[in-house]
N, C-alpha and C positions, 0 to 999 in steps of 0.2 A: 347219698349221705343220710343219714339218718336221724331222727330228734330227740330229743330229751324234753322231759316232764317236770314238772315240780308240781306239788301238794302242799298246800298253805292251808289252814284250818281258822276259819271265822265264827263267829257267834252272831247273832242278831235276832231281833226283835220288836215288833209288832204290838201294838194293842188292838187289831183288827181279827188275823189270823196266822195262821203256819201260813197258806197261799203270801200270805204279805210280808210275812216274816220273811221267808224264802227270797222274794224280787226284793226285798229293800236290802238285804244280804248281796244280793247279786248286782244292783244298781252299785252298791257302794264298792264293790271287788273293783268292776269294769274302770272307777275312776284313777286305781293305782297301778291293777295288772294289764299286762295286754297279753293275747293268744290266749285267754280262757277257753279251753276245750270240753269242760263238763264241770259239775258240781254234785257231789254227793252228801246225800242230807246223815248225818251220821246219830244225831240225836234231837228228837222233839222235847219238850218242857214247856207248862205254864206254871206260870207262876199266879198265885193267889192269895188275896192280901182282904181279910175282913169278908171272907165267904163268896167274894167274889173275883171271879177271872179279871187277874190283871193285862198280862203281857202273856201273848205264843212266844218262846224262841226256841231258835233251833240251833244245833251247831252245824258249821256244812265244812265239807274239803272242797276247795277249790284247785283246776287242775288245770295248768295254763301250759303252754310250749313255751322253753326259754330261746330269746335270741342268741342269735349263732355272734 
């Protein structure tokens, strides 16, 4: 039998880095999806507010196996 995918598209954001950006994105997927199979980072941005780096975010696809 064979599985089926889904792709869900998150955003998140860090005032550290993109690396933290990424795992704080990923920490919060894991507490709604289950069978997270990959994540692809689709877009990086900071944002800057008075000359200085505020926030890394990134948008990611999140790619989970759906239950049967």
């Amino acid at each position: 039998m064979g599985r089926v995918a889904r792709v869900t598209e998150i955003v998140a954001g860090s005032p550290v880095s993109f690396d933290d950006a990424i795992k704080t994105g990923f920490k919060r997927a894991t507490k709604t999806l289950r069978g997270i199979t990959g994540l692809r980072i689709i877009e990086s941005r900071i944002h800057v507010k008075e000359n200085k780096i505020e926030e890394y975010r990134v948008r990611i696809e999140v790619i989970f196996v759906l239950e049967a």
